[in-house]
N, C-alpha and C positions, 0 to 999 in steps of 0.2 A: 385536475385543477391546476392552475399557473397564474401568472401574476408578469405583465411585461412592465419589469422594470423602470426601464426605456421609452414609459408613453408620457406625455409631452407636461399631462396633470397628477404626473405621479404628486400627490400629498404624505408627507410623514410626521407625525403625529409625535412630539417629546414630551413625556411627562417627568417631572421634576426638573427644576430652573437652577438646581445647583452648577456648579464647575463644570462635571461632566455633562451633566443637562444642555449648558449651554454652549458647548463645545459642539456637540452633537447637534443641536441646530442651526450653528454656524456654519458644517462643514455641507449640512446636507443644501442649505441655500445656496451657497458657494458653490455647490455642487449642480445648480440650475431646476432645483425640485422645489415644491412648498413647505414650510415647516412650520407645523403649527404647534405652540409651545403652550402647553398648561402645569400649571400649580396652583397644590390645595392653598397656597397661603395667598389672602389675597392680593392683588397689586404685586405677587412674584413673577409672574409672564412679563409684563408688562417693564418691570425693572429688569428682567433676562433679556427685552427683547433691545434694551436702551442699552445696557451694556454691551451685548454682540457690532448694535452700529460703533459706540463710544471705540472699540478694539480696531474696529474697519477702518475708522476715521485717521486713524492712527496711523493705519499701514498705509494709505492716501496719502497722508502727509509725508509717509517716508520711503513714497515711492514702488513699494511694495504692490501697489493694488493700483488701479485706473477709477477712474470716477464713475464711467459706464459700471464697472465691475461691481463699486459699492453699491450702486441705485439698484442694479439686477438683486442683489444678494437682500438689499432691505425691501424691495417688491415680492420676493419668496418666504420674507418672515412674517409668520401671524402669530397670534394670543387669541386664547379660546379662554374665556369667561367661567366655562365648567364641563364638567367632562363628556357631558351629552353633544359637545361643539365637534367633536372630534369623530364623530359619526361617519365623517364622509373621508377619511385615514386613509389610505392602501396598506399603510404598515403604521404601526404604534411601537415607538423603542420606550422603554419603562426607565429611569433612573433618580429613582427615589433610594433615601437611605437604605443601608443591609439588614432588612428584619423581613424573616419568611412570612408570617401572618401576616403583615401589611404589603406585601406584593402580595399574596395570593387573595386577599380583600381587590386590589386593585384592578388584578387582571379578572377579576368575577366582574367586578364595575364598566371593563373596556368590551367585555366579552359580551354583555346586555348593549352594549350602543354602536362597535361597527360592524360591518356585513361579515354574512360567514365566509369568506375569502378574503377577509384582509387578514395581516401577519402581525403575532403577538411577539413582542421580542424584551428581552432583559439585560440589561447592562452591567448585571451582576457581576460582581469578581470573586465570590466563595460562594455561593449559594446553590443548589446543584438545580437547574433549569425542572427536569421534572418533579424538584419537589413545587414549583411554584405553579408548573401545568396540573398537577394531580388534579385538582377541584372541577376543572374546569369541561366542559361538553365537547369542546373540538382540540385536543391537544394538539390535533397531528401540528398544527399549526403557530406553534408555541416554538421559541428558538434561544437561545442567548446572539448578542449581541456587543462584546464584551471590549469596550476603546479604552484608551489608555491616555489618562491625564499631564500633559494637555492635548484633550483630544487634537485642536488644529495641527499641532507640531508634530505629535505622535501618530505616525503614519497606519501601525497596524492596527487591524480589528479580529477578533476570534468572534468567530460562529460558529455558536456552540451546537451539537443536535445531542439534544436528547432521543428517549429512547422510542417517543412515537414522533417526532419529528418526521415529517414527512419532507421526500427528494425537492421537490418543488420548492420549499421553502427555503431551505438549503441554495440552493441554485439562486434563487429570489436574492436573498441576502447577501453572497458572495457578488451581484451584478451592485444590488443597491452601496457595498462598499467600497465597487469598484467606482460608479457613480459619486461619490464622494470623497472621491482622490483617496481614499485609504489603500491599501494594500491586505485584502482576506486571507486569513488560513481559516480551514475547517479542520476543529478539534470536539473530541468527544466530552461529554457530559461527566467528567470526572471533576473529585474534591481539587481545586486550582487548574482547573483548565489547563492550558499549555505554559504559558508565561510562570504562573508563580506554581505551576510544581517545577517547572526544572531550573526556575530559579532556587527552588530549596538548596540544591548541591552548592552553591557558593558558598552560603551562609555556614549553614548547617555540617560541612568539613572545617572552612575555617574556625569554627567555633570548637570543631574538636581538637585541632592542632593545639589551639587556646587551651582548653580544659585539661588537656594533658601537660601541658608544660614544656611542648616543645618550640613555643614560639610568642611573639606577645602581639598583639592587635595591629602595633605600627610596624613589626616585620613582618606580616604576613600578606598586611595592605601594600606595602612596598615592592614587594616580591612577585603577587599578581601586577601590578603595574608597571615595572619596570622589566619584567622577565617574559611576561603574559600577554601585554597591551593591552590591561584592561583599564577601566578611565578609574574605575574605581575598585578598593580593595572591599573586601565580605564586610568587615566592620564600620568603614567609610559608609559603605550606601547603609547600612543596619542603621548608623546616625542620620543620615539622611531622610532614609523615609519613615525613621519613628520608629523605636520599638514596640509601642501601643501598636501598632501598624504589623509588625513583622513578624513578632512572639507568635499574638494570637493566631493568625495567617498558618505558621509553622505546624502549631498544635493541631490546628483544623485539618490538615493534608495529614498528619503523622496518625492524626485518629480513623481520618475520612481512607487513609492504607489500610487502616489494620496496621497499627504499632510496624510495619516494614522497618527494619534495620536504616536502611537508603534516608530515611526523613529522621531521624531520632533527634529529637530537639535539645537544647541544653542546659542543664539547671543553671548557668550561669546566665542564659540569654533571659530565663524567666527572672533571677533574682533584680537585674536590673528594671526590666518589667515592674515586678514588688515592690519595688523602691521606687517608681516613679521617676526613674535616670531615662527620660524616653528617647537621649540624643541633643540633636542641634534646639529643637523647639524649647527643651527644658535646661538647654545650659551645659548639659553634660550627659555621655552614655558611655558609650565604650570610650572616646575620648570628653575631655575636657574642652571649652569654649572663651573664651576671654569676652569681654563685654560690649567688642566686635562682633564676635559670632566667627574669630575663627579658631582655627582647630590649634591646640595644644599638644603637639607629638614628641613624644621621646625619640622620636626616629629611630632606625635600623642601621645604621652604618656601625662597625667595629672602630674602632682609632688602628689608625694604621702606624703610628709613630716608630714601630720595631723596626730592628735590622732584618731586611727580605733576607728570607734563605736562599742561599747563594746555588745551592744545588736540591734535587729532589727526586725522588726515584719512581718512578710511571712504573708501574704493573703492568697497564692496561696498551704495552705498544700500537697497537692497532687504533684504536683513540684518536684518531685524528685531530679531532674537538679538542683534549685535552693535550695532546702533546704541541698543537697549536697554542695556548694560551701561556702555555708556560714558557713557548720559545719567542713568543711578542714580549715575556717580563724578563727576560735573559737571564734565567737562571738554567745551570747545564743541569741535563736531564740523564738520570742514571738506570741503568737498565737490571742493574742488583741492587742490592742491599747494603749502603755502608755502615749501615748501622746505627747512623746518627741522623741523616736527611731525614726529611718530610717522607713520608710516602701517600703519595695522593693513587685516589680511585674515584672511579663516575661509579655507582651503585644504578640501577634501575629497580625502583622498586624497594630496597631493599635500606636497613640500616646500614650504618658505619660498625657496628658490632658484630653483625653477621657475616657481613664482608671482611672482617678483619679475622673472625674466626676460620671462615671455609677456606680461604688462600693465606691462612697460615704466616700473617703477617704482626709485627707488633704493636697489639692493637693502642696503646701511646702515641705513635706518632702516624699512624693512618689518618688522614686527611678526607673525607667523603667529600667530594664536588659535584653538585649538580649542575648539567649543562643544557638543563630543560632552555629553551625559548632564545631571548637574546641577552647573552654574558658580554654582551659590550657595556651594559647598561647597569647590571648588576650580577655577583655569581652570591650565592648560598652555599656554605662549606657545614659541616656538623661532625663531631670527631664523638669515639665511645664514652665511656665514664673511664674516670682517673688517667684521661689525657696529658698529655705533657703542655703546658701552658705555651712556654715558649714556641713550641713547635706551632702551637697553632697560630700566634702572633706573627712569627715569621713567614708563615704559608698567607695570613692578612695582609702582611704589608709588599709582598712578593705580587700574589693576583691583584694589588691596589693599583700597584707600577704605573698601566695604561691610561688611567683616571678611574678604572672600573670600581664600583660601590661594593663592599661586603660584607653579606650577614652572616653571623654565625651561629647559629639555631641549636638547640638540644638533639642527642640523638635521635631520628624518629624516621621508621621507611619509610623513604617515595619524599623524603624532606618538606618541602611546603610546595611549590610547582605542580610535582609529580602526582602529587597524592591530590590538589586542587581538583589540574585539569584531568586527571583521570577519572572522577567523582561526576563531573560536571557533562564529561561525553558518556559517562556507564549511564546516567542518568537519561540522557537524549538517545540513545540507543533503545533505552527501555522503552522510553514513550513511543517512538517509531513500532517498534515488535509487538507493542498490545494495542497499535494503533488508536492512540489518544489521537494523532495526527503521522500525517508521512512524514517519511524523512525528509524532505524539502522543505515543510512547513514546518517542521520542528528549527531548523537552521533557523528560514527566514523568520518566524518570530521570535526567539531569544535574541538574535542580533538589533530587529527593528524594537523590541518592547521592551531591551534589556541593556540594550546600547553593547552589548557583549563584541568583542573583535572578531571572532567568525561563532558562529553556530557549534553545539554539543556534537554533533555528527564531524563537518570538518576542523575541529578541534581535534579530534581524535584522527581524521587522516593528520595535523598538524603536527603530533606529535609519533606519527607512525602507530598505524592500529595493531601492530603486534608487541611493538612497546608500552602502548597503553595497557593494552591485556596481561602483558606480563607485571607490568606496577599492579595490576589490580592482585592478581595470583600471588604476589611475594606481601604484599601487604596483609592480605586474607588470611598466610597460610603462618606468618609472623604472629598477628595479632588474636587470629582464630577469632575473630568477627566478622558476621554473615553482611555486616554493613557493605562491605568488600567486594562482594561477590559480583564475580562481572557479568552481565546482561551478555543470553545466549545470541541474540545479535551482535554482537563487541566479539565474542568468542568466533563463531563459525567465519566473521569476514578474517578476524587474526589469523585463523588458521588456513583458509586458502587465498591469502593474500590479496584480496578486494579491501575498496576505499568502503569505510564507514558508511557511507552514504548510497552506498548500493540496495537496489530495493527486489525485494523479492518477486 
C-alpha cells in the first residue's frame, strides 16, 4: 500500500481550529494541496478559515506574499460542516486538545468515514501515538505528526512511528512535510518525542545548578547566553513558555523513563508550579515582571571596583586560553608560588576544591576559571570555601580589564557552561544510540524546534568530545550520581577520537 503524495488532489483533512489547527491548514494550502478544516464547535472552521486569509492579507500588504499566491492559498481552503465531509481525506492530521479518551473517541469517528488507505496522524506533543492507535482496526496507518507553534514560522515537523506504523506511512509523511515547506525528522514513539525530551537537559541541570546553591537563575541565564550563544537561559524560556506548560511536561518524560536520573525534575520547579508563579503570563516565575511585562533581573555581573591583581601565578602553562587572557589584562604571569598572587586554573570537569587539593595548591587563593565557549563576552570564576575575599576581588577586577563580564558562582564541578552543555549533548547522544532518531535529525530538530546554536551532537564536537566526556566522568565520580553518567555513544567516539556525530 502507498499513497503518492505528489498527486495534484492530494486533500488534508484538519481537525481542530485552534493555533495549531490553523497553522497547519495554512501551511498545507500554502503548500499547493486542499485543506479541509473541521471543528466540533460550531462556526469554528469557518472563523479558522477567516483568520488564516485575515494573516495572508497581511503578509500581502507587507510584501511578503503576491496576490496570485493569496487567491491560490484561499482556493485550497475548505470547511467541512461535520466529520462525515471529510470522507474524501488522503490524510487526516488531528489537533484537538491533550486528552487520550478524546483522540481515541475521534480517530474511532475518522476511522468509520475515510478509506482504508488514507493516513491517520496526531499532532500530539506528550501523548504516545500508540496509545491513541490501540482501539482502532488499521493501526499500521496511524502516525504522529508533531509542528510546532507557530506552525507557519516554525519550520520543523517530527513524525512520529509508532510501533505498528507501517514504512509507507512514514515515507508518506516525511513527502507531505516536505510538500509543506516544513523540514521532517523521523523519531520514534517515545514519552516527548524528540524536541521536548532533549529539551529536558537545559532546564532540568540548570535547575540543579539552582537547587544546590551554586548559582542563581540570572547567572546561569547569563552564562548560557553570553558564553553558549544561546538566545535564551534554562530559566528565561521556563518563563516564557509557562511553567504550567513545563513542570507537567518534565514529570511526564521523568515518569514515561522510568524515574532515569538524566530527567529528575525539581522540587523547586514544582513548588512554583503549587503556587501558581507560572512566569511572564502570571506576573512572575523564576523572575519577577513589572506592569510592562519585562523582566526584573538581579543580573550576574561581580562589581569590579578592586585593585586588579597586578600579578598571578598559571599552574596550568600549557593553557594557552588562559595564559592569553591574563596577558590581554597586563598582569605578569608567574610560573611559582609567591605566596601571596592569585593562582588561577581552568578545571574540566572538576571543582575549585578538588583542583586545589590534587596539585597541592593553597586552596585561598586558587582561582577556578572557566574557559568554556567565548570569554570575550563573559568568563565564570568559583574559588573553594573560606576563600580569600580580596583575592577574588582582585582576580574580578583584573579579568574585567578588557570590558569582559564576570560571574562569580559557588563552588561546583564543571561550574555552569561545562556541566550545561555537557548534559545537553550526553542527552542527544543517547537519543541518537537508542534511536529515538539519527544523529542528524537529533541536531537538525533541537536547533529548528529549539532555536538551540548547534545541535546536542555538534555541541559536543564544539566543546571537544573528549572534554565533554571527561566533564561528565569528574562530575559523576565527585558527586556519585548516576544523573552523570555519560551515554556509551559520547564514551566510544571520546575514546577513538571521532566527532560526536558519527554514525554507526
Amino acid at each position: 500500500m502507498s499513497l503518492d503524495i505528489n498527486r495534484p488532489d492530494l486533500t488534508v483533512g484538519v481537525v481542530g481550529t485552534g493555533a495549531m489547527g490553523r497553522g497547519i491548514a495554512q501551511v498545507t494550502a500554502q503548500g499547493g494541496m486542499k485543506a479541509i478544516m473541521y471543528d466540533a464547535a460550531p462556526g469554528g472552521a469557518a472563523k479558522a478559515k477567516a483568520a488564516i486569509l485575515d494573516t495572508l492579507k497581511g503578509l500581502v500588504a507587507k510584501g511578503r506574499l503576491s496576490e496570485a499566491d493569496l487567491a491560490k492559498a484561499e482556493s485550497n481552503l475548505g470547511v467541512a460542516e461535520k466529520i462525515e465531509d471529510l470522507k474524501g481525506c488522503h490524510v487526516v492530521v488531528e489537533a484537538v486538545f491533550e486528552n487520550l479518551e478524546v483522540k481515541q473517541k475521534l480517530f474511532g469517528e475518522l476511522e468509520a468515514v475515510i478509506a482504508p488507505d488514507a493516513i491517520l496522524a496526531s499532532n500530539t506533543s506528550s501523548i504516545r501515538i500508540a496509545s491513541i492507535a490501540r482501539a482502532l482496526k488499521h493501526r499500521d496507518r496511524v502516525c504522529g505528526m508533531h509542528y510546532f507553534n507557530p506552525v507557519p514560522l516554525m519550520k520543523l515537523v517530527e513524525v512520529i512511528r509508532a510501533a505498528d506504523t507501517a514504512q509507507w506511512v512514514v515515507d508518506a509523511m516525511v513527502a507531505l512535510g516536505k510538500r509543506q515547506t516544513r523540514v521532517p525528522v523521523v523519531v520514534g514513539d517515545t514519552p516527548g518525542f524528540l524536541v521536548n525530551l532533549g529539551g529536558t537537559a537545559i532546564g532540568t541541570e540548570g535547575l540543579r545548578i539552582m537547587q544546590e546553591g551554586r548559582a542563581t537563575p540570572s547567572q546561569v541565564d547569563a552564562v548560557m547566553r553570553d558564553t553558549c550563544g544561546f538566545r535564551m537561559g534554562p530559566f528565561e524560556l521556563m518563563d516564557l513558555t509557562g511553567i504550567d506548560v513545563n513542570f507537567p511536561a518534565r514529570k511526564i518524560i521523568y515518569e514515561g523513563f522510568f524515574h532515569d536520573r538524566r530527567m529528575t525534575p525539581s522540587p523547586y520547579h514544582e513548588s512554583l508550579y503549587a503556587a501558581g508563579k507560572l512566569g511572564r503570563k502570571t506576573g512572575g516565575g523564576w523572575y519577577g515582571y513589572d506592569e510592562k511585562g519585562a523582566k526584573i533581573d538581579a543580573g550576574a555581573d561581580h562589581p569590579t571596583s578592586h585593585v586588579p591583581a597586578s600579578s598571578v601565578v598559571i599552574m596550568d602553562t600549557h593553557n594557552t586560553k588562559l595564559m592569553g587572557l591574563v596577558s590581554a589584562d597586563g598582569a605578569k604571569m608567574l610560573a611559582a608560588d609567591d605566596g601571596k598572587s592569585p593562582i588561577l586554573v581552568a578545571p574540566i570537569g572538576k571543582d575549585c576544591t578538588t583542583t586545589a587539593i590534587e596539585l597541592g595548591l593553597d586552596p585561598k587563593r586558587t582561582v577556578a576559571v572557566d574557559l568554556t565557549g567565548d570569554v570575550s563576552k563573559r568568563i565564570t570564576i568559583m574559588m573553594a570555601p573560606g576563600f580569600d575575599p580580596a583575592i577574588r576581588d582582585a582576580t574580578v577586577a583584573l579579568l574585567a580589564r578588557s570590558g569582559t563580564k564576570v560571574t562569580v558562582i559557588k563552588d561546583s564541578p564543571g561550574f555552569i557552561a561545562q556541566r550545561m552543555c555537557a548534559m545537553i549533548a550526553n542527552l542527544g547522544c543517547e537519543m541518537a544510540m537508542i534511536g529515538i532518531a539519527s544523529a542528524a535529525d537529533v541536531d537538525t530538530a533541537m536547533t529548528l524546534g529549539l532555536n538551540y546554536p548547534r545541535g546536542p551532537l555538534a555541541l559536543a564536537d564544539w566543546m571537544g568530545v573528549k572534554e565533554c566526556h571527561e566533564i561528565l566522568v569528574q562530575i559523576q565520580a565527585i558527586t556519585g550520581d548516576d544523573r552523570y553518567r555519560p551515554s556509551q555513544w559520547l564514551r566510544r567516539r571520546a575514546m577513538l577520537g571521532l566527532s560526536a556525530t558519527t554514525v554507526e
